[in-house]
C-alpha positions, 0 to 999 in steps of 0.5 A: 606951511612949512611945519606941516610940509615938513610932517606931511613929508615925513609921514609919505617916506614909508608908506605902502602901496596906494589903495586909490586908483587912477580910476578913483580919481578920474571919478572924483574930479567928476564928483568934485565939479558937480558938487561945485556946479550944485553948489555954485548955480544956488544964488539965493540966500535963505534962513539957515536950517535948523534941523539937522536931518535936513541934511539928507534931502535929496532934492534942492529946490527951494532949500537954502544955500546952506543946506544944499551946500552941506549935502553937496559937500557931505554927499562928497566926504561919502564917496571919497571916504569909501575910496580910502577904506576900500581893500584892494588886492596888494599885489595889484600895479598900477602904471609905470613911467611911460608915454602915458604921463601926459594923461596922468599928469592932465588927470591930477590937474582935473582934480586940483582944478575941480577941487579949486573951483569948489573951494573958490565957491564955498569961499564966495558964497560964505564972504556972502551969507557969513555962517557961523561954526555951527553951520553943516557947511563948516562941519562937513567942510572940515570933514573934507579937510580931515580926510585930505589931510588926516589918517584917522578918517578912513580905515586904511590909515592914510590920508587923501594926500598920502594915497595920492602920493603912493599912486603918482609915485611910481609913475614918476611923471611929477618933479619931486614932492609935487603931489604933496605940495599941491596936496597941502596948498589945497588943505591950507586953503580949506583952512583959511575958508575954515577960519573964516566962519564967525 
């Protein structure tokens, strides 16, 4: 953990303004809970598919858990990848420190806490059905980890965490490296979901 705080901390000293908005994130907590709730309310334990193009079904009734797991997560990858690539004006502010802090603090915690229950999900339901490293859930959970954790997932070059860093920064309402800690604490905990797929 402390190799990859360490990098991630270097990475964050000199980045630009952040390209995600307060708005953006509100909408990814909201995004983040149904995937959770979609993914959490299929108990059933079905074959795994065999077809990729499964993957893009809109409908989850009678389909397997894996499949509705690996649209959920990749329906996720989609928003949360156009929220990094978007081009927005340079010279836009966003909030400074101010009585506001609250709400934003209580915002980045809606995120966390969605990500979690999602996370908890995922880990719970592969301790279940034990799928391989070729199964879609592990791809595209992999996927999520990279655009948390990795600038080359998205055009802008900066990674989920860092745009979250650029945004909370001038706000000055978390204690120092706040934002990255939560940041990496939710990466290493897709790792070890990671790890755990045979």
């Amino acid at each position: 953990m402390n190799l990859l705080f360490s990098t991630l901390l270097v990475f964050c000293l000199s980045l630009a303004n952040a390209l995600i908005t307060f708005e953006d994130i509100d909408s990814l907590a909201v995004m983040t809970t149904s995937c959770f709730k979609t993914i959490s309310r299929h108990d059933s334990i079905q074959a795994p598919f065999r077809n990729s193009q499964h993957v893009i079904a809109r409908e989850d009734h009678g389909q397997s858990l894996e499949i509705v797991a690996a649209n959920a997560l990749s329906n996720l990858n989609s928003n949360l990848t156009a929220m990094l690539d978007a081009t927005m004006d340079p010279t836009e502010k966003h909030v400074k420190r101010s009585d506001v802090c609250f709400a934003i603090v209580k915002q980045h915690r809606a995120l966390l806490t969605s990500t979690a229950w999602l996370l908890n999900t995922l880990d719970e339901k592969q301790q279940m059905n034990r799928w391989t490293r070729e199964s879609h859930v592990c791809q595209y959970l992999s996927d999520t980890q990279a655009l948390w954790a990795s600038r080359r997932m998205n055009k802008q070059k900066l990674s989920f965490i860092e745009q979250q860093i650029n945004l909370y920064r001038p706000t000055d309402c978390f204690a120092k490296n706040e934002v990255l800690r939560r940041g990496i604490e939710v990466v290493e905990y897709m790792n070890d979901i990671l790890d755990s797929f045979l």
